[in-house]
C-alpha positions in Angstrom: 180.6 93.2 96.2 178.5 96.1 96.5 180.0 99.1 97.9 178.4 100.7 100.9 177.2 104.3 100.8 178.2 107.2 102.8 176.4 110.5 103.6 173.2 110.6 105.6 170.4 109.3 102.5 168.0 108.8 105.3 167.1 112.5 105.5 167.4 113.6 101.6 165.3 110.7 100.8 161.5 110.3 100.2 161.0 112.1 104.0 162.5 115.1 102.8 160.5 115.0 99.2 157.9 114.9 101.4 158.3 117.7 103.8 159.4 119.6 101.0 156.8 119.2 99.0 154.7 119.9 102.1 156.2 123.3 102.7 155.8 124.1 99.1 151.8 123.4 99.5 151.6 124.7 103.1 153.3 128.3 100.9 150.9 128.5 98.1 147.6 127.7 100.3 149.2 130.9 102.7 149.1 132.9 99.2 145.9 131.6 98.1 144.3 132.2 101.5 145.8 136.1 102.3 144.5 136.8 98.3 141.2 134.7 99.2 140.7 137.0 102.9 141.6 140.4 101.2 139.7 140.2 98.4 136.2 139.6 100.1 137.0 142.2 103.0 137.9 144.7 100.0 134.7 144.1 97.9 132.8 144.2 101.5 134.1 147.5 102.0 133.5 149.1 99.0 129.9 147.7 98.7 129.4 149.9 102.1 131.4 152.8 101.2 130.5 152.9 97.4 126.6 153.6 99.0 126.8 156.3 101.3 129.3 157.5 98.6 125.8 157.4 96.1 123.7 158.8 98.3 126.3 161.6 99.4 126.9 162.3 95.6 123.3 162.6 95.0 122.5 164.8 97.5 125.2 167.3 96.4 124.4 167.2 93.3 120.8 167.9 93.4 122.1 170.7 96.0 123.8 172.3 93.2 121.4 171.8 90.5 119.4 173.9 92.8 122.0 176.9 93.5 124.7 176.4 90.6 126.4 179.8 92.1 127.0 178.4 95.5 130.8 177.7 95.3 130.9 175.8 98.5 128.4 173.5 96.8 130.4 173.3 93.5 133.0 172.4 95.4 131.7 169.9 97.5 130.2 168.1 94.4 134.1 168.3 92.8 134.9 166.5 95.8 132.3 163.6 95.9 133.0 162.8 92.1 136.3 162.4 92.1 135.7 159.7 94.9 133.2 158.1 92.9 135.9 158.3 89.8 133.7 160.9 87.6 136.8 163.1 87.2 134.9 164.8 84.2 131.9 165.5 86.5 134.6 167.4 88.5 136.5 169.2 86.2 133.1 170.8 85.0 132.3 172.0 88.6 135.4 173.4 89.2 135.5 175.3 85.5 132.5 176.8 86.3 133.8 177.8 89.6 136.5 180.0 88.0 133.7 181.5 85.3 132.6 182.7 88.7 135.4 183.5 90.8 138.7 183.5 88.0 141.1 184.0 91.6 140.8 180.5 93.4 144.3 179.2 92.8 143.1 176.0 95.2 140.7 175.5 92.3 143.0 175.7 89.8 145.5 173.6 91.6 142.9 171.0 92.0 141.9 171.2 88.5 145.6 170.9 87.9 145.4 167.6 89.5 143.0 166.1 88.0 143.9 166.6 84.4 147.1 164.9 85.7 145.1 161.8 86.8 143.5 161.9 83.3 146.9 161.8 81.8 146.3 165.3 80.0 149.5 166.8 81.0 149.3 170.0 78.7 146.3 170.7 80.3 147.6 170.0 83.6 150.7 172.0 83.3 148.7 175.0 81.9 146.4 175.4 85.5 149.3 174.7 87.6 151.5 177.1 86.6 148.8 180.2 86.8 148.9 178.8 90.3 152.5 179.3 90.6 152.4 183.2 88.9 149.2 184.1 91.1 149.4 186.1 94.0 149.2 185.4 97.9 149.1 181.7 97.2 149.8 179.9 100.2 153.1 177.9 100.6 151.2 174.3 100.9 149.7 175.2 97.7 153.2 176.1 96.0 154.4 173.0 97.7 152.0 170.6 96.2 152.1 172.3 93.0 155.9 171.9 92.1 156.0 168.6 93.2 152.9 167.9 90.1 154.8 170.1 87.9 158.3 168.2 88.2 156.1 164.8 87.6 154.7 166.4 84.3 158.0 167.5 83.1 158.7 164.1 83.6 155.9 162.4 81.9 155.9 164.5 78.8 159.3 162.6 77.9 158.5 159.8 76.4 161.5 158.1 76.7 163.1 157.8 80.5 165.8 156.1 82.0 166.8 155.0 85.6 168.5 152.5 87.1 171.5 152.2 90.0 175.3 151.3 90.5 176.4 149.1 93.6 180.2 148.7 94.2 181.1 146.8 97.2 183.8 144.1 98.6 182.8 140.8 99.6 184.2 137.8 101.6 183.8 134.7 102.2 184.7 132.1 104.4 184.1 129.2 101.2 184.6 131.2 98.3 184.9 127.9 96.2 181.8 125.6 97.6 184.4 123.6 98.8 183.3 120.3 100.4 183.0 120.3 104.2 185.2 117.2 104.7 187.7 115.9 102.9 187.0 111.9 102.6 184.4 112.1 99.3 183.1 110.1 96.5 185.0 109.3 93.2 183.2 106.4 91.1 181.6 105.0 93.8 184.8 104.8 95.9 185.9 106.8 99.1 188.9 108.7 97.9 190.5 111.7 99.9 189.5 115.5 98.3 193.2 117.2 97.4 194.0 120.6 99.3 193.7 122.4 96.3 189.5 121.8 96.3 189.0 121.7 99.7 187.2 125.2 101.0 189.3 128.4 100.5 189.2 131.8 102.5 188.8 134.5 100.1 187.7 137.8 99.2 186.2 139.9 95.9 185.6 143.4 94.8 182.3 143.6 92.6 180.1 145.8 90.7 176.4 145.9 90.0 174.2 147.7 87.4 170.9 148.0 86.3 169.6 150.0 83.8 166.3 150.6 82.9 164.5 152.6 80.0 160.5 153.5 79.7 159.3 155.0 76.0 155.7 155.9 76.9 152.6 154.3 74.6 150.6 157.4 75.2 147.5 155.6 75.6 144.7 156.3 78.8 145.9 153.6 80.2 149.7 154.6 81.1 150.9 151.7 78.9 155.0 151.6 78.4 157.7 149.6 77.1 160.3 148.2 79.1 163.6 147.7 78.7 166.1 146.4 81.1 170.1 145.9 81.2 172.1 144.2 84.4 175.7 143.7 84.3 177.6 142.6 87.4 181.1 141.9 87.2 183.4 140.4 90.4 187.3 139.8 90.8 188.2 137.4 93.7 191.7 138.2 95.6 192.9 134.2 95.2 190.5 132.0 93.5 190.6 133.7 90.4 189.1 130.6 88.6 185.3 132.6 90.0 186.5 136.1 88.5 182.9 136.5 86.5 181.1 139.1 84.4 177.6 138.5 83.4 175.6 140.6 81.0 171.9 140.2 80.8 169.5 142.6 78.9 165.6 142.2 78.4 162.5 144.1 76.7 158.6 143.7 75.9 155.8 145.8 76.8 154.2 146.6 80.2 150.0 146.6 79.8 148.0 147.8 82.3 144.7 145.4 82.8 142.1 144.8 85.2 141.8 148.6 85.3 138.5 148.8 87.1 138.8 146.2 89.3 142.8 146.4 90.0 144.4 149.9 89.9 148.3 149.5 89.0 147.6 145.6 87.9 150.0 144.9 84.7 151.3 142.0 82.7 154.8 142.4 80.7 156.1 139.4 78.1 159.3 140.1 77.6 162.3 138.4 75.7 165.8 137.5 77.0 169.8 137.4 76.0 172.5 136.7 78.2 176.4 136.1 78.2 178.8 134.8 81.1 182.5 135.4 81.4 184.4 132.8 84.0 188.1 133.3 84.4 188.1 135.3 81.5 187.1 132.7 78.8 183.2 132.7 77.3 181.5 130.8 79.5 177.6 130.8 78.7 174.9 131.9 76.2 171.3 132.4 77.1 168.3 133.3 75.3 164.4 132.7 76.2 161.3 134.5 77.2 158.7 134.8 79.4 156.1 137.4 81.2 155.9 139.2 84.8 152.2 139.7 86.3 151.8 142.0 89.5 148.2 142.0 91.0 147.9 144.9 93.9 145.3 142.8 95.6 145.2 146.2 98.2 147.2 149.2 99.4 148.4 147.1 101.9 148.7 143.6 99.6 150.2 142.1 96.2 150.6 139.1 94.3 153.2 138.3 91.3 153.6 135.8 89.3 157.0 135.0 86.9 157.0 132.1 84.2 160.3 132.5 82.1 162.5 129.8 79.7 166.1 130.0 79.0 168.4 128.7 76.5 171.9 127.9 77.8 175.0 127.0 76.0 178.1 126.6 77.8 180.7 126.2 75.8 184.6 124.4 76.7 188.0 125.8 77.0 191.2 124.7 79.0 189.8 125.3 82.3 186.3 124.0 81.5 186.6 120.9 79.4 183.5 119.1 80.3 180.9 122.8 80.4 178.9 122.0 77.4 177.6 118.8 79.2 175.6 121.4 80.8 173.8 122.9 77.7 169.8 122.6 77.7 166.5 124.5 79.3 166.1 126.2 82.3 162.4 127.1 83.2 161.2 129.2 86.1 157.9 129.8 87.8 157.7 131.8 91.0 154.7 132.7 93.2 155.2 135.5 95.4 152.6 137.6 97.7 154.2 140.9 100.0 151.8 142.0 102.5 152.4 145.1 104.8 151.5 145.0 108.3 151.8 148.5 109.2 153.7 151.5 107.4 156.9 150.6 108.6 156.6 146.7 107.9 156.0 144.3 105.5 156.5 140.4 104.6 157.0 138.7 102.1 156.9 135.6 101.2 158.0 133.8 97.4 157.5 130.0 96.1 159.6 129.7 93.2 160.4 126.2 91.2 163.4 125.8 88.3 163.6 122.3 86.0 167.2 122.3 84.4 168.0 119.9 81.2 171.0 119.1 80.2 173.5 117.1 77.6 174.6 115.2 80.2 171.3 114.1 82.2 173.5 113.7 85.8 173.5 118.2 85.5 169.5 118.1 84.8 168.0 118.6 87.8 165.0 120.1 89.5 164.7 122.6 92.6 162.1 123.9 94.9 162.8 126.1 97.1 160.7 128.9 99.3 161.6 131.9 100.7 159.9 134.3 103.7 161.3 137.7 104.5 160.8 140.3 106.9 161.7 144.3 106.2 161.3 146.9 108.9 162.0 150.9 107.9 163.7 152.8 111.3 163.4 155.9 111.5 167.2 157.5 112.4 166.0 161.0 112.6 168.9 162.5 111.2 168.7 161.1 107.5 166.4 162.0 105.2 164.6 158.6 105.0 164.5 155.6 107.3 166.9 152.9 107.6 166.0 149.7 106.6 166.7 145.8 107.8 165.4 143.0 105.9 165.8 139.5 107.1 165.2 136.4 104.7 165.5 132.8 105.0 165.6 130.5 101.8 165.1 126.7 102.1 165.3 124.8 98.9 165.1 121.2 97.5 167.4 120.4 94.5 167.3 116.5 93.0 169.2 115.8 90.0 168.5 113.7 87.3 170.6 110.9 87.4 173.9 109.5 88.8 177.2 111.1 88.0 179.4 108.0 87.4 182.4 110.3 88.0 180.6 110.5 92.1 178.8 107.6 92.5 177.1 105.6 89.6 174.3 104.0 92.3 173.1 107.3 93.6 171.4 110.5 92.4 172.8 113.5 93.8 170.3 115.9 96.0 170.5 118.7 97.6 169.0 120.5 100.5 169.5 124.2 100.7 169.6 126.5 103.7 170.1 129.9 103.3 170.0 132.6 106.3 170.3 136.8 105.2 170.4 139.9 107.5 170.6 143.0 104.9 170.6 147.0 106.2 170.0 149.6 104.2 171.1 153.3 105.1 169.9 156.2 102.8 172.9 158.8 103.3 171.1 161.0 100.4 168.2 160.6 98.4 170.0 158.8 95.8 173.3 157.0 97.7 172.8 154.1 100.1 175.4 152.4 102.1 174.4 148.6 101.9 175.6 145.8 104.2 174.6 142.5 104.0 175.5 138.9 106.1 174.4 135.4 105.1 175.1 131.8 106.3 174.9 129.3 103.5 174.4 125.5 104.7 174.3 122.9 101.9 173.3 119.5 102.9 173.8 116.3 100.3 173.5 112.9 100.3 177.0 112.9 98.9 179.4 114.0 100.7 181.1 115.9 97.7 178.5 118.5 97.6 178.3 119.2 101.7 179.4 122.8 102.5 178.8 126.2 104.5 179.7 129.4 103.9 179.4 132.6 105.6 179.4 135.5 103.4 180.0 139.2 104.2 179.6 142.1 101.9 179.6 146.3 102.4 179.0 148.7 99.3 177.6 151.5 98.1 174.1 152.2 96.0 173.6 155.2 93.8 170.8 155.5 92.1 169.5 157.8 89.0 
């Protein structure tokens, strides 16, 4: 007798391939068309600039070929080539200036300036701090010319670190992905879930950190290598079967390319480790690779691209008999283009798809999922920078490989994702930031096991360094 199935199938099966599939096409033509519209209207524009540019820098120069003593000329000239990118036309003009006149601090500031852009710091430092010694030097001059000499100090150490701590409380109104009813799935049959998996209450303290560390190449094109370090760590109030720590750590080079065509365009390979910690037993293992491309398309527009490979081994203990049915590959690629509107505004939008093996093929699985966000930046007039509010929604696909005879031995699981996020941001200080965040987690199956919501809540503090 066959057994009849429960859950809704009608709406997780080919339909929903299809719309998803749609809105992962519908997403990558948007990307493809913003890069396809900027890129044009960019080239456009600098075709019509980059001539009167010519013909301006011409002019001037043939002006001062004629009267190399006019400073105002000189001058001029400085300005026009370091629009057209001759920074060494420049700096000549403005030395012979001061062979002239030795008491121009503007000239030496901008002098200053542009041996900074060359990336000859030395050289940079030397002018701007006759600058700051000179006399009757206006403030906006002094201004400008400690904010290039803190940068220096900071460029002439190769090796740099930054990075941020976030501490914070969390709950959650279905800390354990409990299912939303309790009449499920156990080989096939409808059995009744126990109260001890059905959805619990519960809250957590956590902590966040990232690390990062930059030793400088010294080459013209800015080159560095990268390397990265997260750790978070969480301890529930009740379900302390989800108390987790996870390290992660990462490294490769970032290369500039596309230097005349894309300012601030870079690719970074980059190698992987990572170790989990679930109710205190060794959890996971990871180890992979990939690369990180970011294309600023604009000053308004950019495009990334990720492609990464994992190793995981889970391994069993007590609590987690069954884990290392989940050992295999995870693979990632994700497509993502942020575009500001205006100063104080920007979208984003991200494709991103994941193909998990596994020992046991019922935990492979495959997921698609896209996500569009909004961020606005209020101004609150009384903090040094403006408050910021970013809303986000995430739908994604997730169909697994095969039939988990412990649910039903006739069906493949899949999933369909919904995820809602309001975050604000509040700078207190120019390093600490008081971060609050509220989501809405709906999980739709065609087994009724894997049906949930959640509504998540979360306050903390950000301090970065």
């Amino acid at each position: 007798m066959e057994l009849p199935r429960l859950g809704p199938p009608e709406w997780l099966g080919r339909p929903m391939k299809r719309r998803m599939r749609a809105i992962g096409t519908a997403g990558l033509v948007f990307v493809i068309l913003i890069a396809a519209q900027l890129v044009p209207a960019r080239a456009q524009q600098m075709d019509e600039d980059g001539s009167e540019l010519a013909e301006a820098y011409d002019k001037a120069f043939q002006e001062l070929f004629e009267d190399p003593s006019d400073l105002d000329k000189s001058f001029r000239f400085a300005e026009l080539a370091v629009r057209r990118g001759n920074f060494e036309g420049a700096i000549s003009a403005l030395e012979r200036m001061l062979l002239l006149n030795p008491d121009l601090p503007r000239v030496r500031l901008e002098l200053g300036v542009l041996y900074f852009r060359l990336g000859s710091f030395q050289l940079a430092r030397s002018y701007l701090t006759r600058v700051r010694t000179a006399e009757n030097v206006p403030n906006e001059v002094l201004g400008r010319v400690e904010v290039f000499l803190a940068q220096i100090e900071s460029n002439l150490k190769r090796s740099k670190f930054s990075g941020s701590i976030f501490v914070g409380v969390r709950r959650q109104t279905n800390a354990n992905a409990g299912p939303s009813t309790t009449s499920v799935l156990a080989s096939g049959l409808q059995a009744t879930l126990g109260d001890q998996f059905t959805k619990k209450l519960d809250s957590n303290g956590f902590i966040t950190a990232n690390i990062r560390h930059a030793f400088d190449l010294l080459n013209q094109d800015g080159d560095v290598w990268e390397s990265g370090a997260t750790v978070f760590a969480s301890e529930q109030r009740k379900q302390k079967q989800l108390d987790l720590v996870f390290l992660e750590v990462n490294t490769g080079p970032r290369i500039a390319i596309f230097n005349t065509a894309l300012d601030g365009a870079s690719i970074r390979p980059f190698v992987t480790a990572s170790i989990v910690y679930l109710q205190d037993s060794h959890y996971m293992d990871g180890y992979g690779g990939g690369f990180n491309v970011v294309l600023p398309i604009n000053e308004r527009a950019r495009i990334t691209l990720n492609i990464d490979g994992k190793r995981k081994i889970f391994h069993n203990d007590s609590d987690h008999p069954t884990a290392s049915g989940q050992t295999g590959w995870e693979g990632n690629v994700s497509l993502g283009t942020a575009i500001s509107t205006s100063p104080a505004h920007q979208i984003a939008i991200t494709l991103r798809g994941t193909a998990q093996t596994s020992r046991d093929n019922f935990n492979a699985f495959r997921q698609y999922q896209i996500t569009v966000a909004s961020t606005r930046l209020i101004p609150l007039g009384v903090l040094p920078d403006p408050m910021s509010v970013n809303l986000s929604v995430t739908q994604a696909y997730k169909p697994f490989n095969a039939p988990n005879p412990a649910v039903d031995p006739n069906r493949k699981r899949a999933d369909s994702n919904t995820r809602l996020s309001i975050l604000t941001s509040i700078p207190v200080s120019s390093a600490v930031t008081i971060v609050g965040n509220v989501q809405r987690v709906l999980n739709g199956s065609n087994l009724p096991n894997f049906e949930y919501q959640n509504t998540i809540v979360s306050l903390g503090t950000s301090v970065r360094f």
